[in-house]
N, C-alpha and C positions, 0 to 999 in steps of 0.2 A: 219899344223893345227893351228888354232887361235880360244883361248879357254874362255870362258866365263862360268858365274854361279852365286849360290846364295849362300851366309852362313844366318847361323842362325842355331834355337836350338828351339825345335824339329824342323825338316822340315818332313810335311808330303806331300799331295798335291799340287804343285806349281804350281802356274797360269804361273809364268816366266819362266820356263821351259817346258810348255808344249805352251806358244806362241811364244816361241823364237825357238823352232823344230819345228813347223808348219811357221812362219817364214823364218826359212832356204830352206825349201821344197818346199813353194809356190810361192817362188820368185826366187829359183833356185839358192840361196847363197851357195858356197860348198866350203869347205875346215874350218868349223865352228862345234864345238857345245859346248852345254850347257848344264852344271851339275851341280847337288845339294852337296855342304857340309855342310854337318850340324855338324859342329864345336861345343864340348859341352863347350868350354871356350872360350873367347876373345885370351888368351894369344897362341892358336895356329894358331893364323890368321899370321903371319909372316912365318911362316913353306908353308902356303899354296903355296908364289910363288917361293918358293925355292923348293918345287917338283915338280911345275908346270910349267917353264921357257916358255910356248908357253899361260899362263896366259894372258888374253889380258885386264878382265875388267869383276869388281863383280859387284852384287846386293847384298844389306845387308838389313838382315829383323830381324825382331825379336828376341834376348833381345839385338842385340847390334849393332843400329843404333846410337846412342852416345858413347859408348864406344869404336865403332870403330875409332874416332877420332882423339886421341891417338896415331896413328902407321902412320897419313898421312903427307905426306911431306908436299903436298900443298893445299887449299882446295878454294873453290867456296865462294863469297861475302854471299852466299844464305848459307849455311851450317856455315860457320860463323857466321850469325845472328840468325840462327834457332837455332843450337847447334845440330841438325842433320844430318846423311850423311846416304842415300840411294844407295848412286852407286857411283865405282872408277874405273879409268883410268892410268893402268900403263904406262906413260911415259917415255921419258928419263928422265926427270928431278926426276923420283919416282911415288910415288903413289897421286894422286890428286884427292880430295872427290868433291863428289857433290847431289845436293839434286834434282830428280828427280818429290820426288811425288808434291814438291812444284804447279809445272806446271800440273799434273796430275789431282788435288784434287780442282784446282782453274778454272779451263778447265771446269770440270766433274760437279762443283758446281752450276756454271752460270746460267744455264738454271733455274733452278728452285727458283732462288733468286728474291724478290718481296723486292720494297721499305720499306714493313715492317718491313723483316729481317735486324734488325741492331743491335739486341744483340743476343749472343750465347754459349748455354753450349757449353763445350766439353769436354766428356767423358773420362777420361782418361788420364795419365801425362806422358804416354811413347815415342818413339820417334818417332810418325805417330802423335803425338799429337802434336808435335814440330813446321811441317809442315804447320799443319791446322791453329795453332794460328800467325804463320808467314802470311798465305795469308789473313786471316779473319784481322792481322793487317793492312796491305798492303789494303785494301778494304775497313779501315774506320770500321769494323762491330768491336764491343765491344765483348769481351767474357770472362768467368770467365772457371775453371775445375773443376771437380766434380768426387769425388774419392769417396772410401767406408771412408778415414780419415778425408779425407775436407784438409791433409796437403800438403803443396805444395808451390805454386807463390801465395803470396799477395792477396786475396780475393776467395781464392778458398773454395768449396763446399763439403761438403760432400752428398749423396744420401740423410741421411735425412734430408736433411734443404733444399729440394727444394720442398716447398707448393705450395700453390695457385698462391703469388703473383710473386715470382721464376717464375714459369713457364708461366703465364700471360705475364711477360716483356720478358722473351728469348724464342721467337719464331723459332729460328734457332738451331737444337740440333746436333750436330755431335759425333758418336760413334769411337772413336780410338781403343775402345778392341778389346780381339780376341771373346769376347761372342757372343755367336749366330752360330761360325763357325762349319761346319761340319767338325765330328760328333755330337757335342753337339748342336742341332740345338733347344733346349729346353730353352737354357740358353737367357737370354737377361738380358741389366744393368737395376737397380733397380728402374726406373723412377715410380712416379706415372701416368700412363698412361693414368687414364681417367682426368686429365686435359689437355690432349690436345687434339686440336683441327684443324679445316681446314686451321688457318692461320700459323700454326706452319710448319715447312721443317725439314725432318728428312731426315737425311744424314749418311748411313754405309761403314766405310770401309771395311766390310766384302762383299765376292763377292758371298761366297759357303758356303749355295745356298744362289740362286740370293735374295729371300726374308725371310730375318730372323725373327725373332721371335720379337725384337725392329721395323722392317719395319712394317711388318704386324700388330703390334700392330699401330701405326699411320695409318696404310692404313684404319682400322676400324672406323677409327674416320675424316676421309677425311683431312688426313694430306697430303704433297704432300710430297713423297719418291725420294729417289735415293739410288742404291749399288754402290759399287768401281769396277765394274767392267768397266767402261772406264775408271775412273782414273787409274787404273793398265798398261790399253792399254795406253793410252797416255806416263803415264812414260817410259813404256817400250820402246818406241819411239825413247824418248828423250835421255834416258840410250845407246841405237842403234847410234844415232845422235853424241854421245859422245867419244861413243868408235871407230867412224870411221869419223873423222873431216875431211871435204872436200871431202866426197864421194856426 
């Protein structure tokens, strides 16, 4: 058996675990599966592949894609620059980090980016937020973060200080939280909403469901949308691509 999964804390609904079993099934991959630990501390990530010795290669999500870090042997040029790591590969040489959504979320972005789009919030300071501001650098687009404190990296935002002219110049908004996610599909971040408009791109990492309450808020006002649910498939690919080199 060669064993795959995800940590993180809570884990309710997993998309990687329910495309990584359909995955197996549909392409006839057998001797594989995938499972949820939902680990309520960092500090028992070590324990994990010492019960698990047929461990082949996690996914890591929520709250400790940066503080999984910490416990890697080796890590990817791309997780060293981000400061985040989404997905590892137990090796002989150890554990070796790598950031998956980077390619996912830069993929999944493309299509709906217009020469406009060249500055942009992003929601959020957590480690999905790491990713975005890696590839949005990597692309030339400007972005600042935008928390409920405004504290953070060097010119960051808080909800209230984004007025008129805030929103006028970042036409590219990307959501990092979990707000919006089912169940709470009421919630959405505190934007003022009716300054946007059709030239704006609003971008959710949230998958489930496919349109949240920030999407639909821009879809009302002819923003153009996207959810993460191909950035998810993409990563998970790639995550796939890594844990089986030269397949």
């Amino acid at each position: 058996m060669r064993r795959f999964g995800l940590i993180g804390h809570p884990l309710g609904h997993s998309f990687s675990q329910k495309y990584f079993t359909g995955k197996f099934a549909s392409e006839g991959i057998h001797g594989c599966q995938y499972e949820l630990f939902p680990i309520p501390d960092i500090t028992l990530f070590p324990s994990l592949w010492e019960t698990y010795p047929d461990l082949v290669g996690l996914n890591v999500t929520i709250p400790y894609k940066e503080k999984v870090i910490h416990y890697l042997d080796e890590m990817s040029d791309v997780v060293r620059s981000s400061g985040a790591c989404n997905c590892i590969h137990r090796t002989p040489e150890g554990l070796v980090g790598h950031n998956t959504d980077v390619m996912g979320f830069e993929r999944s972005l493309a299509p709906g980016l217009r020469p406009s789009h060249r500055e942009a919030l992003i929601l959020g300071t957590g480690g999905a937020s790491k990713a975005v501001a890696f590839v949005l650098g990597r692309m030339g687009i400007r972005y600042r973060f935008v928390s409920r404190s405004g504290v953070g990296d060097v010119g960051s935002l808080s909800y209230a200080e984004l007025d008129e002219a805030v929103m006028f110049k970042h036409t590219l908004i990307v959501n990092t939280t979990p707000l919006g996610t089912f169940p709470d599909i009421d919630t959405a971040p505190a934007l003022p909403y009716h300054l946007i408009g059709p030239g704006h791109y609003l971008f959710d990492l949230v998958y489930n469901p496919p349109v949240t309450r920030f999407l639909a808020e821009g879809m009302k006002r002819g923003a153009t949308t996207r959810n993460g649910s191909d950035m998810l498939a993409i990563q998970a690919e790639e995550s796939w691509r890594i844990w089986n080199p030269g397949v």
